[in-house]
N, C-alpha and C positions, 0 to 999 in steps of 0.2 A: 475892139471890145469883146468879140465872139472870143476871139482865140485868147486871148488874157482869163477870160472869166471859162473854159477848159484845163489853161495850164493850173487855174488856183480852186479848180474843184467846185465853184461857185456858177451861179444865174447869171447869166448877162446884164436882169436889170441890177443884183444887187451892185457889181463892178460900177454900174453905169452912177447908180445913189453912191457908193464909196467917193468915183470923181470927182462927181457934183460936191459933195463935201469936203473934199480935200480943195478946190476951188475953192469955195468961198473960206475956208480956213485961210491959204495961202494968198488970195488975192490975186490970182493971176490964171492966166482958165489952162495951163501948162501943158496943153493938144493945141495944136490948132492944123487947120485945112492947111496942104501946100499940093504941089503938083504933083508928088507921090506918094500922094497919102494924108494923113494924120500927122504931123509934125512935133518932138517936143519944143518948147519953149526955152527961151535960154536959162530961164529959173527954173527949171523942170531937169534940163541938164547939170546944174550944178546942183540939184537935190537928187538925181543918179549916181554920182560922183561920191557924195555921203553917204547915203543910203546903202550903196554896195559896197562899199568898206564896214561899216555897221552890220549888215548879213554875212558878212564875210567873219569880223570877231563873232556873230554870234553861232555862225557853221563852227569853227573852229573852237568856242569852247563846248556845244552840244558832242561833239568828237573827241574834244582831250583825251577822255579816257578811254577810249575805244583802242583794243589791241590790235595793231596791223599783223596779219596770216600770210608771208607773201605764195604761201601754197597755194592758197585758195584766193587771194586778191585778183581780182579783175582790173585795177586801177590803170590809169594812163599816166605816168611821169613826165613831165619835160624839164630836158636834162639839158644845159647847155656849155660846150665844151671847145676848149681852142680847139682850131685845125690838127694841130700833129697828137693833141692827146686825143680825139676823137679815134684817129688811126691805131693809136695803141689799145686805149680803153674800151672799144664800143664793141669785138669780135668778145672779147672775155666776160662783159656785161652779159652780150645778148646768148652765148653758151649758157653762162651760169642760171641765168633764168629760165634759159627755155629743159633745164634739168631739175631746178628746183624752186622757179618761180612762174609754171607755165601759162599763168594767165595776164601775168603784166605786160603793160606795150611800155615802150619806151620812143617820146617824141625827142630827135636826139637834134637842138640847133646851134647855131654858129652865133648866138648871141655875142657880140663887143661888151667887155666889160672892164675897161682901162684903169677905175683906180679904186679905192675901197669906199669913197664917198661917196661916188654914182650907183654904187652895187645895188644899195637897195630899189631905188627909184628904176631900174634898166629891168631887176627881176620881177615886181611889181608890175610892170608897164607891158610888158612880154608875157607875163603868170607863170615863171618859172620857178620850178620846186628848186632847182640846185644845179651849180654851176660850177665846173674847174677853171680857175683861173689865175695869172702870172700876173704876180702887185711886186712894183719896184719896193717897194716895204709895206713890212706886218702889217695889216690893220689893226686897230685900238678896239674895233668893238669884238660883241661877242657871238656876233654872227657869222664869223669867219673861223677857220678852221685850218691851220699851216699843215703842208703836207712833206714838201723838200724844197732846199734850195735848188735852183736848176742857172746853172751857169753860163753863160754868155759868149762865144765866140763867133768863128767863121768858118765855112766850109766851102770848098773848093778840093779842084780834080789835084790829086795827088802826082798823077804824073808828070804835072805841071810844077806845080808847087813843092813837091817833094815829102820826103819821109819825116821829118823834122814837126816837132808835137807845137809851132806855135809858128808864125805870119812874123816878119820882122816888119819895123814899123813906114820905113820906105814903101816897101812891097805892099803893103796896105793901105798906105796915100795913092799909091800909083796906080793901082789894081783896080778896072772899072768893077762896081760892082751890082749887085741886086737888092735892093732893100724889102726885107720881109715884114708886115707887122705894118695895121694903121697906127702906129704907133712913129710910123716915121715920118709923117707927117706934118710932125712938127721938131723944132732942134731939141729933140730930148738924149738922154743915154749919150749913146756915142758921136752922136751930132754935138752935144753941150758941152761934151767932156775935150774932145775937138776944138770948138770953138774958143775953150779959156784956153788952148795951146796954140791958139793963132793957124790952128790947119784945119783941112776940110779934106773929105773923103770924095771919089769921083762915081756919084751914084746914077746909074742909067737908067735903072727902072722901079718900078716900086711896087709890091705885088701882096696881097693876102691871103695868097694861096698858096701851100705849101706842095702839092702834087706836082706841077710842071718843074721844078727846080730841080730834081732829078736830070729831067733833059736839058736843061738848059744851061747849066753847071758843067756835064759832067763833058770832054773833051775840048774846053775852051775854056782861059784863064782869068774866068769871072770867080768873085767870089760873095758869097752873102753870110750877114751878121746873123747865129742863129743861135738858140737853146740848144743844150748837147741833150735834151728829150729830142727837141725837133731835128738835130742832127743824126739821132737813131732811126729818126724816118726816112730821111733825106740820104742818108751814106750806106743805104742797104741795096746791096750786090752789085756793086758799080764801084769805078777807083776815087769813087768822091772821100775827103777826108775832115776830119773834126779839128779846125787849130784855134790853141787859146791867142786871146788878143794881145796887142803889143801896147795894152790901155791897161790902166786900173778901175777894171768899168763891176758893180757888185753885182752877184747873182740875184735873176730873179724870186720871188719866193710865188712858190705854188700854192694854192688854198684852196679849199672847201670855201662856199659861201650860200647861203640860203634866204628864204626871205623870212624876217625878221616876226613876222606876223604869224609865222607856221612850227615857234619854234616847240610847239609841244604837241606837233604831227608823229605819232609813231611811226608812222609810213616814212616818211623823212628821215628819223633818224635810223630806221633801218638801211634806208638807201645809203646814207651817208658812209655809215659802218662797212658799206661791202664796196664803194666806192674807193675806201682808204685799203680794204684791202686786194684791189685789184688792180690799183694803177700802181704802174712801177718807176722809183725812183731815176732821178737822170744814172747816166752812168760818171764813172769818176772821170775826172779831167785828165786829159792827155788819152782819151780812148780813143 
Protein backbone atom coordinates (compact mmCIF):
# COMPACT_ATOMS: atom_id res chain seq x y z
CA UNK A 1 0.00 0.00 0.00
CA UNK A 2 3.15 2.26 1.02
CA UNK A 3 4.70 1.89 -2.36
CA UNK A 4 1.23 2.17 -4.58
CA UNK A 5 0.29 5.25 -2.75
CA UNK A 6 4.19 6.90 -3.70
CA UNK A 7 3.89 5.62 -7.39
CA UNK A 8 0.22 7.73 -7.41
CA UNK A 9 1.38 10.71 -5.56
CA UNK A 10 -1.15 10.19 -2.78
CA UNK A 11 -1.32 9.16 1.37
CA UNK A 12 -1.28 5.69 2.17
CA UNK A 13 -4.61 6.08 4.05
CA UNK A 14 -6.33 7.60 1.12
CA UNK A 15 -5.04 4.36 -1.18
CA UNK A 16 -6.00 2.28 1.79
CA UNK A 17 -10.07 4.24 1.76
CA UNK A 18 -9.79 3.97 -2.25
CA UNK A 19 -9.56 -0.09 -1.55
CA UNK A 20 -11.72 -0.36 0.95
CA UNK A 21 -14.15 1.07 -1.56
CA UNK A 22 -13.55 -0.57 -4.51
CA UNK A 23 -14.09 -3.77 -2.25
CA UNK A 24 -17.25 -3.18 -1.18
CA UNK A 25 -18.16 -1.90 -4.86
CA UNK A 26 -16.93 -5.16 -6.36
CA UNK A 27 -17.81 -7.60 -3.69
CA UNK A 28 -14.74 -9.35 -3.45
CA UNK A 29 -11.85 -8.03 -1.07
CA UNK A 30 -9.24 -8.57 -4.52
CA UNK A 31 -5.78 -8.65 -1.95
CA UNK A 32 -5.64 -11.13 0.09
CA UNK A 33 -2.64 -12.63 2.57
CA UNK A 34 -0.47 -15.41 0.76
CA UNK A 35 3.18 -16.59 1.49
CA UNK A 36 4.66 -13.81 -0.35
CA UNK A 37 2.90 -11.21 0.31
CA UNK A 38 -0.45 -9.44 -0.56
CA UNK A 39 -2.04 -11.58 -3.30
CA UNK A 40 -4.44 -10.39 -6.16
CA UNK A 41 -7.56 -12.33 -6.42
CA UNK A 42 -8.69 -13.94 -9.36
CA UNK A 43 -11.41 -11.22 -10.06
CA UNK A 44 -8.72 -8.71 -9.37
CA UNK A 45 -6.71 -10.48 -12.14
CA UNK A 46 -9.21 -10.41 -14.73
CA UNK A 47 -9.91 -6.61 -13.81
CA UNK A 48 -6.04 -5.98 -14.47
CA UNK A 49 -6.41 -7.64 -17.75
CA UNK A 50 -9.22 -4.67 -18.55
CA UNK A 51 -8.16 -2.11 -16.87
CA UNK A 52 -4.67 -2.13 -18.63
CA UNK A 53 -5.97 -2.28 -22.05
CA UNK A 54 -8.28 0.65 -21.04
CA UNK A 55 -5.01 2.81 -19.76
CA UNK A 56 -3.48 1.71 -22.58
CA UNK A 57 -6.40 3.33 -25.23
CA UNK A 58 -6.35 6.04 -23.01
CA UNK A 59 -2.02 6.66 -22.93
CA UNK A 60 -2.48 6.34 -26.51
CA UNK A 61 -5.02 8.82 -27.31
CA UNK A 62 -3.62 11.43 -24.56
CA UNK A 63 -0.40 11.12 -27.24
CA UNK A 64 -2.03 10.92 -30.86
CA UNK A 65 -1.09 14.13 -31.38
CA UNK A 66 2.10 14.43 -30.09
CA UNK A 67 5.09 14.67 -32.80
CA UNK A 68 7.78 12.01 -32.34
CA UNK A 69 11.68 13.99 -32.63
CA UNK A 70 13.71 10.97 -33.08
CA UNK A 71 16.80 13.69 -32.52
CA UNK A 72 15.94 14.29 -29.39
CA UNK A 73 13.59 10.98 -28.37
CA UNK A 74 14.88 8.95 -25.63
CA UNK A 75 12.29 6.13 -26.46
CA UNK A 76 12.92 2.31 -26.10
CA UNK A 77 11.56 0.44 -29.39
CA UNK A 78 11.19 -3.34 -29.52
CA UNK A 79 11.60 -4.45 -32.61
CA UNK A 80 11.18 -8.07 -33.54
CA UNK A 81 12.90 -9.60 -36.49
CA UNK A 82 13.57 -13.06 -38.22
CA UNK A 83 17.01 -14.50 -37.82
CA UNK A 84 18.64 -13.63 -41.19
CA UNK A 85 16.80 -10.19 -41.44
CA UNK A 86 18.08 -9.19 -38.05
CA UNK A 87 21.72 -9.88 -39.68
CA UNK A 88 20.96 -7.74 -42.57
CA UNK A 89 18.67 -5.00 -40.83
CA UNK A 90 20.11 -4.39 -37.34
CA UNK A 91 24.11 -2.99 -38.34
CA UNK A 92 22.14 -0.24 -40.72
CA UNK A 93 19.38 0.53 -38.00
CA UNK A 94 21.76 0.79 -35.26
CA UNK A 95 24.30 3.26 -37.59
CA UNK A 96 21.54 5.22 -38.82
CA UNK A 97 20.47 6.16 -35.35
CA UNK A 98 23.42 6.37 -33.55
CA UNK A 99 24.10 9.40 -36.48
CA UNK A 100 20.76 10.72 -36.33
CA UNK A 101 18.70 9.18 -33.72
CA UNK A 102 21.18 9.21 -30.72
CA UNK A 103 19.16 8.77 -27.99
CA UNK A 104 16.90 5.75 -29.09
CA UNK A 105 17.61 1.97 -27.85
CA UNK A 106 16.41 -0.51 -29.82
CA UNK A 107 15.22 -3.85 -27.94
CA UNK A 108 15.86 -6.08 -31.05
CA UNK A 109 13.96 -9.96 -30.56
CA UNK A 110 13.42 -13.07 -32.21
CA UNK A 111 9.75 -13.05 -31.67
CA UNK A 112 7.79 -16.21 -33.87
CA UNK A 113 5.30 -14.89 -35.66
CA UNK A 114 3.89 -17.66 -38.26
CA UNK A 115 0.66 -16.28 -39.86
CA UNK A 116 -1.29 -12.92 -40.11
CA UNK A 117 -3.97 -14.08 -37.67
CA UNK A 118 -1.71 -14.59 -34.58
CA UNK A 119 0.21 -11.37 -35.28
CA UNK A 120 -1.64 -9.36 -33.30
CA UNK A 121 -2.25 -11.52 -30.12
CA UNK A 122 1.99 -12.65 -30.17
CA UNK A 123 2.76 -8.41 -30.58
CA UNK A 124 0.38 -7.72 -27.71
CA UNK A 125 1.50 -10.56 -25.54
CA UNK A 126 5.34 -9.69 -25.91
CA UNK A 127 4.54 -5.27 -26.25
CA UNK A 128 6.10 -5.25 -29.37
CA UNK A 129 6.10 -1.92 -31.40
CA UNK A 130 6.83 -3.70 -34.90
CA UNK A 131 7.97 -6.71 -36.42
CA UNK A 132 9.43 -8.05 -39.88
CA UNK A 133 7.95 -10.96 -40.94
CA UNK A 134 7.69 -13.86 -43.76
CA UNK A 135 3.52 -14.76 -44.39
CA UNK A 136 2.88 -17.62 -46.92
CA UNK A 137 0.30 -14.84 -48.17
CA UNK A 138 -0.83 -10.98 -47.86
CA UNK A 139 -2.67 -10.35 -45.04
CA UNK A 140 -6.37 -8.79 -45.48
CA UNK A 141 -5.99 -6.54 -42.63
CA UNK A 142 -4.54 -3.14 -42.41
CA UNK A 143 -2.09 -3.65 -39.97
CA UNK A 144 0.32 -5.06 -42.24
CA UNK A 145 2.52 -3.65 -44.56
CA UNK A 146 4.09 -5.91 -47.73
CA UNK A 147 7.56 -5.10 -48.34
CA UNK A 148 8.95 -8.00 -51.19
CA UNK A 149 8.44 -11.32 -52.27
CA UNK A 150 11.26 -13.28 -51.00
CA UNK A 151 11.61 -16.61 -52.87
CA UNK A 152 12.04 -20.11 -51.69
CA UNK A 153 14.84 -22.41 -52.39
CA UNK A 154 18.00 -24.45 -51.26
CA UNK A 155 21.48 -24.04 -50.55
CA UNK A 156 24.13 -26.13 -50.60
CA UNK A 157 28.06 -26.42 -51.23
CA UNK A 158 28.62 -25.73 -54.71
CA UNK A 159 31.55 -27.93 -55.26
CA UNK A 160 29.35 -30.61 -54.62
CA UNK A 161 26.34 -29.77 -56.28
CA UNK A 162 27.80 -27.87 -59.00
CA UNK A 163 27.30 -24.55 -60.99
CA UNK A 164 24.01 -25.14 -62.28
CA UNK A 165 21.14 -22.34 -60.97
CA UNK A 166 18.64 -25.19 -59.69
CA UNK A 167 18.60 -29.01 -57.65
CA UNK A 168 17.10 -31.57 -59.94
CA UNK A 169 14.39 -33.31 -58.33
CA UNK A 170 16.02 -36.76 -57.61
CA UNK A 171 19.05 -35.03 -56.10
CA UNK A 172 16.65 -33.41 -53.82
CA UNK A 173 14.66 -36.67 -52.60
CA UNK A 174 17.96 -38.16 -52.09
CA UNK A 175 19.87 -35.31 -50.58
CA UNK A 176 19.92 -35.50 -46.62
CA UNK A 177 19.11 -32.36 -45.60
CA UNK A 178 18.54 -29.50 -42.74
CA UNK A 179 15.50 -28.03 -42.14
CA UNK A 180 15.41 -24.30 -41.31
CA UNK A 181 12.15 -22.47 -39.79
CA UNK A 182 9.72 -23.70 -36.80
CA UNK A 183 7.97 -23.70 -39.51
CA UNK A 184 8.81 -27.32 -40.37
CA UNK A 185 7.39 -28.55 -37.83
CA UNK A 186 4.57 -29.43 -39.19
CA UNK A 187 3.87 -30.77 -43.30
CA UNK A 188 3.46 -27.46 -44.55
CA UNK A 189 5.29 -25.70 -47.86
CA UNK A 190 7.37 -28.15 -49.16
CA UNK A 191 6.43 -31.03 -46.81
CA UNK A 192 2.62 -30.67 -48.36
CA UNK A 193 3.57 -29.88 -51.65
CA UNK A 194 5.60 -33.40 -51.38
CA UNK A 195 3.17 -35.20 -49.81
CA UNK A 196 0.13 -34.57 -52.80
CA UNK A 197 3.21 -36.09 -55.07
CA UNK A 198 3.39 -39.25 -52.95
CA UNK A 199 7.31 -38.26 -52.09
CA UNK A 200 9.09 -37.11 -49.09
CA UNK A 201 12.40 -35.37 -48.59
CA UNK A 202 15.18 -36.99 -46.29
CA UNK A 203 15.41 -34.47 -43.42
CA UNK A 204 18.05 -35.09 -40.56
CA UNK A 205 17.84 -32.12 -38.66
CA UNK A 206 15.74 -29.34 -37.92
CA UNK A 207 17.11 -26.05 -36.58
CA UNK A 208 16.08 -22.08 -36.15
CA UNK A 209 19.01 -20.91 -36.20
CA UNK A 210 20.38 -19.62 -39.24
CA UNK A 211 24.37 -18.87 -38.01
CA UNK A 212 25.82 -22.54 -37.65
CA UNK A 213 24.66 -23.52 -41.35
CA UNK A 214 27.42 -21.77 -42.77
CA UNK A 215 29.53 -24.65 -41.19
CA UNK A 216 27.52 -27.20 -41.35
CA UNK A 217 26.57 -26.98 -45.18
CA UNK A 218 29.50 -25.93 -46.41
CA UNK A 219 32.09 -29.12 -47.49
CA UNK A 220 29.46 -31.81 -47.25
CA UNK A 221 26.51 -32.66 -49.36
CA UNK A 222 23.67 -31.53 -47.17
CA UNK A 223 21.44 -29.28 -48.31
CA UNK A 224 18.61 -26.77 -46.74
CA UNK A 225 15.35 -25.22 -47.96
CA UNK A 226 15.87 -21.43 -47.52
CA UNK A 227 14.83 -17.63 -48.56
CA UNK A 228 17.36 -16.21 -51.22
CA UNK A 229 17.37 -13.02 -48.15
CA UNK A 230 18.41 -15.95 -45.94
CA UNK A 231 20.66 -17.38 -48.56
CA UNK A 232 22.61 -13.86 -48.79
CA UNK A 233 23.43 -14.67 -45.14
CA UNK A 234 24.18 -18.03 -45.33
CA UNK A 235 26.38 -18.07 -49.04
CA UNK A 236 28.63 -15.27 -47.81
CA UNK A 237 32.37 -16.03 -48.62
CA UNK A 238 32.26 -19.64 -48.55
CA UNK A 239 31.54 -22.09 -51.97
CA UNK A 240 27.82 -22.45 -50.55
CA UNK A 241 25.36 -21.71 -53.39
CA UNK A 242 21.49 -20.39 -53.87
CA UNK A 243 19.50 -23.21 -56.02
CA UNK A 244 15.84 -22.72 -57.02
CA UNK A 245 13.60 -25.77 -56.34
CA UNK A 246 12.56 -28.59 -58.47
CA UNK A 247 8.86 -27.70 -56.85
CA UNK A 248 6.26 -25.18 -57.65
CA UNK A 249 6.38 -23.95 -54.05
CA UNK A 250 5.34 -19.53 -54.12
CA UNK A 251 7.46 -17.11 -52.56
CA UNK A 252 7.24 -15.78 -49.25
CA UNK A 253 5.85 -12.30 -48.79
CA UNK A 254 7.73 -10.20 -46.32
CA UNK A 255 5.68 -7.36 -44.18
CA UNK A 256 5.69 -4.83 -41.76
CA UNK A 257 3.32 -5.63 -39.00
CA UNK A 258 2.47 -3.70 -35.91
CA UNK A 259 0.14 -3.62 -33.21
CA UNK A 260 -3.16 -2.56 -34.08
CA UNK A 261 -3.84 -0.46 -30.97
CA UNK A 262 -0.63 1.98 -31.76
CA UNK A 263 -1.82 2.70 -35.01
CA UNK A 264 -1.68 6.59 -34.59
CA UNK A 265 1.97 6.31 -32.76
CA UNK A 266 3.96 8.81 -34.57
CA UNK A 267 6.92 7.11 -33.26
CA UNK A 268 5.79 3.97 -35.03
CA UNK A 269 5.18 5.38 -38.06
CA UNK A 270 8.47 6.97 -38.24
CA UNK A 271 10.11 3.74 -37.49
CA UNK A 272 8.12 1.95 -39.94
CA UNK A 273 9.30 4.55 -42.65
CA UNK A 274 13.03 3.95 -42.09
CA UNK A 275 12.51 0.43 -41.62
CA UNK A 276 11.07 0.12 -45.38
CA UNK A 277 13.80 1.98 -46.25
CA UNK A 278 16.68 0.16 -45.06
CA UNK A 279 15.99 -3.36 -45.48
CA UNK A 280 16.92 -4.60 -48.74
CA UNK A 281 15.03 -6.54 -51.04
CA UNK A 282 15.89 -10.57 -51.59
CA UNK A 283 18.08 -10.58 -54.63
CA UNK A 284 16.74 -12.00 -58.16
CA UNK A 285 16.45 -15.71 -58.51
CA UNK A 286 19.28 -17.70 -59.91
CA UNK A 287 21.89 -15.40 -57.86
Amino acid sequence: MTLTAESLCLSQPAVSHSLKKLRLLMGDPLFIKGVDGMQPTPLARRMDSAVAKGLFYFDQAVHSNSEFSPATSKREFRVSLADYVSQQLQPKLIQHCLEHAPGLCFNLLSTRIASAEGAQQVLQAHDIDLAVVQLETLPLTSHHEYLFDDAIGCVGDAILHGESSHIPLETFLDTPQVALSHREDSPSLINERLQKLGLERRIVAKTSYINPLQEILASTNLLCVVTESAARVICRNNTLKFYSLPLDVPAFKVCLCWDERKDHDSGIHWLRKLVRELIAPAPSSGS
